[in-house]
N, C-alpha and C positions, 0 to 999 in steps of 0.2 A: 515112801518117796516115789514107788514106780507107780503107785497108782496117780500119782499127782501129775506127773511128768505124761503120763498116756491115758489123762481125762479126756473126753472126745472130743471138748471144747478147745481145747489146750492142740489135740493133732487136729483140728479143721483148720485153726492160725495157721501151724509148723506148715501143713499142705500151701496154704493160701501166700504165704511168704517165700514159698519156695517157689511158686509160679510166678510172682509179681515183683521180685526182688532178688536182687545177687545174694543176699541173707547164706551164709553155707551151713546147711540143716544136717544135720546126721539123722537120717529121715530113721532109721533102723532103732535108735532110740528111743520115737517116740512109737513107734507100730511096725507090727509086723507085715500089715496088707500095705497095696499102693495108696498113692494118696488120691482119696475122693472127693472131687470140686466139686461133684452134685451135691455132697453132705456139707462140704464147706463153705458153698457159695454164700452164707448167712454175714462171714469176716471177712468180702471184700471191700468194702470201707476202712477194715480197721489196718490192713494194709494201705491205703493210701496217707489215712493220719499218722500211721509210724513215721512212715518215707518220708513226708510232709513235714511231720513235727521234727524228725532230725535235723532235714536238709535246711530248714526253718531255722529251726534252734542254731545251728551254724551261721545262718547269716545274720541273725539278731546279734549275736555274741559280738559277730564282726561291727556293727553297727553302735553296740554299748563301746567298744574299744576307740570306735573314731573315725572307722573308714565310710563313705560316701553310701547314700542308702544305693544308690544305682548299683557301685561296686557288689556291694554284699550281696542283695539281689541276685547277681548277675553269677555270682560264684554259690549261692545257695541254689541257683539253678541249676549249674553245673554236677553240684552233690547230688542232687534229684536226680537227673539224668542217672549219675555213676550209679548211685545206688539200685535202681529200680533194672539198670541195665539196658537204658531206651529201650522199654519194654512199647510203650505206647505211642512214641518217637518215631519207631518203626512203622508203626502201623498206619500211622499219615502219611510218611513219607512215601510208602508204598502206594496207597490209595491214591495218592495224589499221581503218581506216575501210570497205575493202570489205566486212570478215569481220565488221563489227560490225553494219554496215549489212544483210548478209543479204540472199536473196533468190537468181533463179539467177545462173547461171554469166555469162551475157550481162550482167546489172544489175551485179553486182560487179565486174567488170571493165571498166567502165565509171567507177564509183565509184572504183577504184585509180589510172584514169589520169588522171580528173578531177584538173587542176592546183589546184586547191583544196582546203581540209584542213576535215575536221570534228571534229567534238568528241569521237569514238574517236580519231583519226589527233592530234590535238594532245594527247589524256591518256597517250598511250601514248609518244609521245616523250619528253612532260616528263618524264614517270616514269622512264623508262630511262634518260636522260641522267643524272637525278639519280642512280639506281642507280649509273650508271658512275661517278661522282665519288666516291660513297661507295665505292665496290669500290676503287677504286684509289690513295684517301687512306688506306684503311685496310690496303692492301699494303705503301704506303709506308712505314707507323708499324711494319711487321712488321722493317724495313732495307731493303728491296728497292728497287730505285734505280730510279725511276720511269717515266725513258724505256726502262729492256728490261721492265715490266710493260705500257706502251701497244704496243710493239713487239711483244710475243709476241701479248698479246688481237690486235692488228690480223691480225695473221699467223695467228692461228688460226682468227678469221671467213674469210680467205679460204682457207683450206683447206677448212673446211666448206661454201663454197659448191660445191667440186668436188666435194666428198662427195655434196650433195645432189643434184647435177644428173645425180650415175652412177646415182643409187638409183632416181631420181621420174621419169617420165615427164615430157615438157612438154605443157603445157595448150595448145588449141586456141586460147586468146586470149593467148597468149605473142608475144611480138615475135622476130624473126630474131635479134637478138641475144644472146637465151637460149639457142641452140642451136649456136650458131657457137664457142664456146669449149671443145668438151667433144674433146682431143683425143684423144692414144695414150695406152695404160693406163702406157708407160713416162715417158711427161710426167706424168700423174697420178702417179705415184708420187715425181718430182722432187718435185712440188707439195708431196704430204702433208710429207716430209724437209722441205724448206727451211724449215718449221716447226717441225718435229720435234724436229730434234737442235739447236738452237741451245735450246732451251727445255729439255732433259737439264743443260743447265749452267745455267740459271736457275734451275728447282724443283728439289727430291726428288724420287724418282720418284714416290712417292706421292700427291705434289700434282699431277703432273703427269696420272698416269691418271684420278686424280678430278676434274680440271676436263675432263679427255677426254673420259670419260664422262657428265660433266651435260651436254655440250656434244652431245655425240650423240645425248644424250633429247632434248633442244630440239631438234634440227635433224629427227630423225625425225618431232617434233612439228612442226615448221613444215612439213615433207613432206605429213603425211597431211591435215593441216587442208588444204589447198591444194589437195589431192587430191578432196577432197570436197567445197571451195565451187569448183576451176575445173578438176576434173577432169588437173590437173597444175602443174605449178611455173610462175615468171614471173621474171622477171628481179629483180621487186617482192619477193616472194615470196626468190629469192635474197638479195636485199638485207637483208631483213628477217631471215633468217638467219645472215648475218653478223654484224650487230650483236647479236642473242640469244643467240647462242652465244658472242659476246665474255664478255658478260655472265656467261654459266652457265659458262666457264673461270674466269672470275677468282673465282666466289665457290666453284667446288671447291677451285681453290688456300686460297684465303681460309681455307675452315672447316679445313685442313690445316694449317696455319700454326702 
């Protein structure tokens, strides 16, 4: 059984869930070294379709019982949120406060890490979040069964964070952890797949390239802004890409529909 429980494949997830998710890992269990994102970067999708698929699965249930798809939506987003630990929540809302705030490289990133939110960093969440409920109540009403719409959006922010981290250089006020996960180009290409093709059988192809595509203007866009207020990407900055480019998928899917 220990060999099964400390297969590498099995501690790449345990690591990958412990970064992206309140998940409580008895990390000791599964290895005795720390956990390696370089080795595990291949199962950052498969964190977002857990998240996805649970928080989903919650608000489907809600919706087979009777309550209003808005509602359900709106409380399956909320699970999303708990769950994940506004992991990526953060990281717009910060972005949005250093980038709004202005100023050099040193002052914003300062402003990012400030545990405090201001009134860029709180308009830019509320907004999005609301966006996401709208995006994804309005998937629902298309038939699409709402925990593989959270599931794919989740999984296709973390494909774009790998996107983003091969293309942008990292910024000089980046933390160690920005840099620690960018493994072999053959794990990066695990990564992109495990998004990929489970979502060939949820959209048309059609839907699929155009939420691909919105999602890679935005991600390109959250590249080069970040480029130019910190001379490279952040972990924040990642974060914040993830959730944007959730957004800019689901509403290519959306307008294809």
């Amino acid at each position: 059984m220990k060999r099964i429980y400390r297969q590498s494949h099995i501690v790449d997830f345990m690591a990958v869930l412990m970064q992206f998710t309140r998940v409580k890992i008895n990390w000791a269990y599964f290895s005795d070294d720390p956990p390696d994102l370089k080795r595990a970067s291949w199962a950052f999708p498969l964190a977002g379709w857990l998240v996805g698929l649970l928080s989903g699965g919650l608000g489907q249930i809600l919706i087979i019982v009777g309550l209003p798809i808005l509602l359900s939506c709106t409380l399956a987003s909320a699970f999303c949120i708990y769950l994940s630990g506004a992991y990526h929540e953060d990281g717009l809302a910060d972005m949005a406060d250093g980038f709004g705030a202005g100023g050099d490289g040193e002052k914003i990133s300062n402003i990012i890490h400030d545990s405090r939110l201001g009134t860029y960093g709180v308009s830019a969440l509320s907004l999005a979040i609301i966006v996401r409920i709208l995006l994804i109540s309005s998937l629902v009403e298309t038939g699409l069964w709402l925990f593989v719409i959270m599931g794919s959006g989740l999984a296709v922010g973390k494909g774009f964070i790998m996107i983003n981290r091969r293309l942008f250089l990292v910024s000089e006020f980046a933390g160690s952890a920005t840099v620690s996960f960018l493994g072999s180009n053959i794990r990066q290409i695990v990564c992109l797949l495990l998004w990929f093709l489970p979502c060939l059988f949820i959209f048309s192809f059609e839907q699929l390239a155009f939420g691909i595509l919105l999602g890679l203007i935005v991600s390109v866009w959250c590249g080069f802004r970040a480029k130019f207020y910190l001379g490279g990407i952040t972990g924040d900055i990642l974060g914040a890409t993830a959730f944007l480019t959730e957004l800019a998928f689901f509403l290519g899917v959306l307008l294809l529909a």
